[in-house]
N, C-alpha and C positions, 0 to 999 in steps of 0.2 A: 265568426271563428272562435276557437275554443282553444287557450294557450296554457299548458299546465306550466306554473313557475315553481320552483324552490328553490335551495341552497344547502349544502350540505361540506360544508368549509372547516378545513383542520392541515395545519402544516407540519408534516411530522419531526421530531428530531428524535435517532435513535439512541443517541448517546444519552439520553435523559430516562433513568431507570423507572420514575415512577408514572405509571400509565393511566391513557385518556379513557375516561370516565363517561358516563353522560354526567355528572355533575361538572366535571370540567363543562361542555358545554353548555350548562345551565347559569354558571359563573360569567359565561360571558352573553350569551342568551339563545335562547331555542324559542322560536315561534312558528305554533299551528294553525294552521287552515289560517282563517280570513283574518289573522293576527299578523301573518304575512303582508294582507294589503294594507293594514296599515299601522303596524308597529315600528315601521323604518325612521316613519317622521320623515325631515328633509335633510336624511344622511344620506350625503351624495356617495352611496356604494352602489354595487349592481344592481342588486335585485329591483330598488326604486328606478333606477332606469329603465329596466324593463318593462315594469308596470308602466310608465311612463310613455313607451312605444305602444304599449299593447293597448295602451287605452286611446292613442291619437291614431291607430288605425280602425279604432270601431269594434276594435275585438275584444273576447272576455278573459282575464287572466282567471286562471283555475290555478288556488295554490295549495301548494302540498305543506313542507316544511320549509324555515329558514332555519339552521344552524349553525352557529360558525362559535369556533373553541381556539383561534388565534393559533398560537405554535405551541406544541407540548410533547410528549413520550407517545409511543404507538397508541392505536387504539386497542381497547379488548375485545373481541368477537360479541362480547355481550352489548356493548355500550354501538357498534356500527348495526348491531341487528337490530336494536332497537330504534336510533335514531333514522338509519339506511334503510331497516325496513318500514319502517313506520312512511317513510317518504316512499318508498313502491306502493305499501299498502293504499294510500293513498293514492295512489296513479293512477292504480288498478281498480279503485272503486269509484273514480270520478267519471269514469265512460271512454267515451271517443272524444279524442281530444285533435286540433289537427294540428299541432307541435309541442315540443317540450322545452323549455327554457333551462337549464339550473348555471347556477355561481358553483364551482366546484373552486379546491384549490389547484388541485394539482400533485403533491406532493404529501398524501395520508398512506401513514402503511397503519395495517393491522396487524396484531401480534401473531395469527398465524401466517398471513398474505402481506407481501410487501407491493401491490399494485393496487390500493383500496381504491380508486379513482377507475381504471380498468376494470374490475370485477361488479360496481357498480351502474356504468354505461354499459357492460356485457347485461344486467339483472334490466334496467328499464327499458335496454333494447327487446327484450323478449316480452317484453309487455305489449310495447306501443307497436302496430302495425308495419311492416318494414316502409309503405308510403308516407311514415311521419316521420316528418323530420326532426330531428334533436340538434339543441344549438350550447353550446359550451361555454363557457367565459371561464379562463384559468388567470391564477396569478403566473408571474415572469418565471419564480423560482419554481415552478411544476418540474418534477417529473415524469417527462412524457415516457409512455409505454405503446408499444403497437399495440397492445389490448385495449387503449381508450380508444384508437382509431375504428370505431363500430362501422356499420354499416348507415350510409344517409348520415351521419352526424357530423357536425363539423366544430370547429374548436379554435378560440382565437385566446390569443393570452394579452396582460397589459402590454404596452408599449414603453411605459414608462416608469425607471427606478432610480430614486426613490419613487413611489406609490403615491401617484397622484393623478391617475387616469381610471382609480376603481367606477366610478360613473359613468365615464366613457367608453370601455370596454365594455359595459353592460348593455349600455345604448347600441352599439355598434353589432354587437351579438345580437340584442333584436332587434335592428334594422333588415340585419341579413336576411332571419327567420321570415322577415312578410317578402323579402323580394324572393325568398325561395317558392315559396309558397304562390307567389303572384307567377313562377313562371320565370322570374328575370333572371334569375342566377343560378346555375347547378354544383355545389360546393363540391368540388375533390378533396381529399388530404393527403399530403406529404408529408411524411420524417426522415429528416435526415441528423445522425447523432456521431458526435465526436468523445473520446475516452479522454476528458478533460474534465477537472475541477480547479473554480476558478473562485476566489475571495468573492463575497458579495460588496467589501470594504470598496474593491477596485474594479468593478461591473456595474457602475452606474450609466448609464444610459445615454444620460448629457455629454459626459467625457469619454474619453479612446481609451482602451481601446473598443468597445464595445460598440462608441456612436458613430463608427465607423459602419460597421456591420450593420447598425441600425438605420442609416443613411441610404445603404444598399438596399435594405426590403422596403425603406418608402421611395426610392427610384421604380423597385420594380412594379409596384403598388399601381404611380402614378403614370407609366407608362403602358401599364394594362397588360403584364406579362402574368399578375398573380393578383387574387382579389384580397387576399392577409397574406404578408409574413412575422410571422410572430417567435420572437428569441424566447429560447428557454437557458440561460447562464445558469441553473438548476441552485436550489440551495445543501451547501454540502455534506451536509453533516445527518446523514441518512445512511446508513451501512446497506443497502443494496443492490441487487444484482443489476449491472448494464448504468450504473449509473453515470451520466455524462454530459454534457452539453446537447439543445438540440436545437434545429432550428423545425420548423413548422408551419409548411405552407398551406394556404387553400386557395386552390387552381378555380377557375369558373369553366368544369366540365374537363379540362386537358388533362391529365394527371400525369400524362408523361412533361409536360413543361412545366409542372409542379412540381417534380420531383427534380430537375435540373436546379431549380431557382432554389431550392432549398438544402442539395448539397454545395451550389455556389453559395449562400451564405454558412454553413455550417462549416465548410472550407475555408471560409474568411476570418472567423475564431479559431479556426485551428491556429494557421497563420499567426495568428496575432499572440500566443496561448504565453510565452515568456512575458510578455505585458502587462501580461492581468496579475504579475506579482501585488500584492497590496506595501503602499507605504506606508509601514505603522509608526508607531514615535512610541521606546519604554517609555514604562506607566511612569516611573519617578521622573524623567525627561520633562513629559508631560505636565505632571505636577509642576514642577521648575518653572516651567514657564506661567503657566498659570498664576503662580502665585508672584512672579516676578515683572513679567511684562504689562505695558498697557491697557488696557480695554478688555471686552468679555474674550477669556478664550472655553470653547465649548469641546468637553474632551468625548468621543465614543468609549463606551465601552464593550466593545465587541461581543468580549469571551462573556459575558451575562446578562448578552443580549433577551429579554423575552418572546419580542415579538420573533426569533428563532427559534424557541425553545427552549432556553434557560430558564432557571429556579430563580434567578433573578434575587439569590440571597449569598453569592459572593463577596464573600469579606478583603479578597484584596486591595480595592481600591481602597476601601475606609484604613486599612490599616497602613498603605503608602502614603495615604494623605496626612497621618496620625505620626507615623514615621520622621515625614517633612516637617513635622510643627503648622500643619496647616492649620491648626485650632487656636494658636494664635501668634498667626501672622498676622493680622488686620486687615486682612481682605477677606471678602464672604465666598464660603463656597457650598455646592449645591450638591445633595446626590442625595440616591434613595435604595433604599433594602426591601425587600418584603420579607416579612418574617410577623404571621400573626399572633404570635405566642408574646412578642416583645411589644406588640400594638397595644394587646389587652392590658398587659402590664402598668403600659403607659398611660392607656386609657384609666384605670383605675387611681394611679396619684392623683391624675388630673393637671389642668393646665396650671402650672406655674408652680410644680413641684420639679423636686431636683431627687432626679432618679438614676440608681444605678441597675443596667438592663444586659443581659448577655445575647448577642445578636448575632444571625446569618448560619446559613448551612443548617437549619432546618427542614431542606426540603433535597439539597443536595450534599454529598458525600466527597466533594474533592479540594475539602477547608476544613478548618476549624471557628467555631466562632468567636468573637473577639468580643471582650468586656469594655464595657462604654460606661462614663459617667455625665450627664446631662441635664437640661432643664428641659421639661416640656414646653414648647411655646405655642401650639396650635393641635387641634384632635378636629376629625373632619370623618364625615362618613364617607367618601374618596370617591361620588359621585361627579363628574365634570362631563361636559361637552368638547369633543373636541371642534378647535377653531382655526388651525391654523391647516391650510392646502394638505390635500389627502385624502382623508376619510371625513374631512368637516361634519360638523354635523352628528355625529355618530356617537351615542353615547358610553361614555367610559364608568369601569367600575374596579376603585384600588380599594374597596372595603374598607374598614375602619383603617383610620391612618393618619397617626401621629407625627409634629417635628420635633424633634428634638435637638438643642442648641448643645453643641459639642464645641464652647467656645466659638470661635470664627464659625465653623463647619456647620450646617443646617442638614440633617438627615432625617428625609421622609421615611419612616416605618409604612410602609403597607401592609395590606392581607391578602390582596389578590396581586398576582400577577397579569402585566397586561401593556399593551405597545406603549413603546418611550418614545413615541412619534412625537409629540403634542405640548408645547410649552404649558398647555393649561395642566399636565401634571402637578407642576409645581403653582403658578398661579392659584388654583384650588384650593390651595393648602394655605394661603396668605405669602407666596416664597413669592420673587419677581428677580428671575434671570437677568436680567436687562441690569440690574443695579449691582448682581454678584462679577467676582473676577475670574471663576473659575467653574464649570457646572458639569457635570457630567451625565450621559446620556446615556441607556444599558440599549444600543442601536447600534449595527453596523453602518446604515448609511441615510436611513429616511429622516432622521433626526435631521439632519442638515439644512432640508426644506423649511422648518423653523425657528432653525436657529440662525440660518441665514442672515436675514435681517438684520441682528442686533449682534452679530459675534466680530471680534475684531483678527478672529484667528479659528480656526476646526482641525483637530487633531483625534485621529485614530490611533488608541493607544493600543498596546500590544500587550492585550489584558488575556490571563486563563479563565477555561471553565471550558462547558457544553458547546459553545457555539462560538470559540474563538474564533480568530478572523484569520491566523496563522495556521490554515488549513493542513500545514506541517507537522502538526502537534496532534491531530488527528490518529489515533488508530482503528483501521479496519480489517476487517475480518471474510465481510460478505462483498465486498465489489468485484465485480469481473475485472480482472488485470490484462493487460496494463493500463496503467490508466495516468496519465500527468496531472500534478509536476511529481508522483513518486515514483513513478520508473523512469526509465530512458526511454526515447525514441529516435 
């Protein structure tokens, strides 16, 4: 057998003006044809899972593209024709294939089409023969559309958030694909969507309210009423139309008892919907404690977040923390900007000059930036692996990237933007969390899986920008109304 794979992965955030590129996804990496099999290495993400099934059943993966550009601004019609089509083109000249694999995210819009995921599954379904099947693997925060619900395709998303099932959901997805194929299984799908948007801060998977609901689709799972149910808590900061909570079943063959199981859990988060407030803690709160209590405390910083789609060059925390005297208080603290204008600069005194540098909101418009005086202590070409639970294994790239000691305060300069999952952000750079009092994360909630360990306290502060966590602070324009928590119900 003959399994086309690829990957074509982008998390949109609308609120972020400046738009997805194919350099954006060159910045984090694009791989063709048989760079796919094996430019993964052993980053436990999808697509090596796949490969991974496809090879222990005896069959041959055919791959097209991998893509993935993390979280950033719409795509431009030019940048999805090229990457999107280049992966049809490929589809369509590899033959007869007897399924299709891809890693999608879920949640890409384009700057003309807000269903990039939809209009896709619609293009490779007209390719591949109606008796082939297509198998999907989405992240949690997907935006599901009844356009991605193609014909024969089926579609399972993580299980788990923070993000540390990307392997297993890949695996899972092509397990499906051979028991389909063998006969064992006949995938239906169900959607069932709720006019809810809910903090990603407080949709963690592990905790209620959410592991409530998630509780219920592994009941139904194990009781053989539904072969996936897969939560979509969506991510919110996307201005379009129908956007909500879904949930997402696949029935084996029933679709009328898939679609039961999947407005009973989508009923379930409704229910729950006043819960999913987020507890934030002000940013100066936050500070305060940090620099006062005990032990490591690890702060989020929601609102510039990247791995959401932040610029990830928000200058408020540096200037709360500047504000406080955290530079010298005598305890160490952590955080980091991108800004490669302020990298190079740095790079050029060189380590163990004392540089005066103007930093942040070079990339976003809703700050000003803020003038710093510092020593350089470390320049690093921001190459690291990441290691801790998640994407292990998966290679990261913060581009040229400077510390600079701002007193007490330790600020990584990057150039690239890219997930603040990974303690080895800073580790790379010669920083060690573990010894600071205070660290900050630009993460709504994955961060926590590594800071776990060594944090003596986790705090979500109630920081601005693109992807604040106070979904309140939000303005849209394009969502179908009503929709909670901004209307009534």
């Amino acid at each position: 057998m003959r399994i086309a794979v690829g990957q074509f992965g982008q998390e949109t955030n609308t609120f972020l003006t400046v738009p997805t590129t194919v350099s954006t996804f060159e910045d984090v990496y694009v791989r063709r044809g048989n760079a796919v099999l094996s430019e993964y290495g052993d980053a436990r993400v999808e697509i090596p899972a796949m490969l991974d099934v496809i090879r222990e059943n005896g069959a041959t993966a055919v791959p097209l593209i991998g893509a993935f550009a993390g979280a950033a601004g719409a795509l431009t019609r030019a940048c999805f024709e090229t990457l999107g089509g280049e992966l049809l083109r490929r589809l369509e000249e590899a033959g007869p294939v007897d399924g299709v694999l891809l890693a999608l995210h879920g949640a890409m819009v384009i700057e003309d089409e807000p269903d990039a995921e939809g209009e896709l599954l619609e293009r490779v379904r007209r390719i591949v023969p109606a008796q082939v099947p297509i198998g999907v693997s989405l992240d949690l925060h997907g935006h599901i559309t009844p356009r991605m619900l193609q014909p024969n395709t089926f579609l399972l998303g993580f299980r788990a958030y923070p993000h540390i099932d990307l392997y297993e959901t890949g695996e899972r997805t092509a397990r499906l694909m051979f028991d389909v194929l063998a006969g064992r299984r006949r995938p239906v799908m169900a959607l069932a969507k709720r006019p809810m948007l809910v903090s990603p801060i407080n949709a963690r998977t592990t905790e209620p309210p959410l592991s409530g609901v998630v509780a219920a689709a592994r009941r139904m799972e194990a009781e053989g009423r539904i072969l996936e149910g897969s939560l979509f808590p969506v991510q919110p900061w996307m201005d379009v139309p129908d956007l909500g909570f879904a949930a997402l079943v696949c029935g084996d063959g029933d679709g009328a008892a898939a679609q039961r199981a999947a407005d009973e859990l989508a009923d379930m988060a409704w229910a729950a919907r006043e819960a999913f407030t987020p507890d934030l803690t002000p940013l100066e709160e936050a500070i305060r404690i940090g620099l006062t209590a005990q032990g490591l405390t690890v702060v989020g910083d929601g609102g510039d977040a990247p791995s959401s789609g932040a610029a990830a060059d928000n200058t408020a925390v540096l200037r709360a923390l500047l504000a406080a005297g955290a530079d010298r208080a005598g305890r160490m603290v952590l955080l980091t900007l991108c800004d490669p204008e302020a990298a190079r600069q740095a790079a050029a005194a060189g380590i163990g000059a004392t540089v005066a540098l103007k930093v942040g909101h070079k990339m976003s418009n809703d700050g000003e930036p803020i003038e710093i005086t510092g020593k350089i202590q470390a320049l690093t070409d921001g190459h690291y692996r990441m290691r801790d639970a998640g994407a292990e294994g998966m290679t990261m790239e913060m581009g040229l990237t400077a510390v600079v000691a701002i007193g007490d305060i330790r600020l990584a300069i990057r150039s690239l933007r890219g997930l603040e999952w990974d303690t080895g952000m800073y580790t790379s750079v010669g920083l060690q969390p573990a010894q600071a009092a205070l660290v900050f994360a630009k993460s709504p909630s994955h961060f926590r899986v590594s800071y776990g360990p060594i944090a003596a306290r986790i705090l979500a502060a109630d920081t601005p920008g693109t992807t604040t966590g106070n979904i309140l602070r939000l303005k849209f324009n394009t969502v179908t109304r009503p929709l909670y928590p901004f209307d009534a119900f």
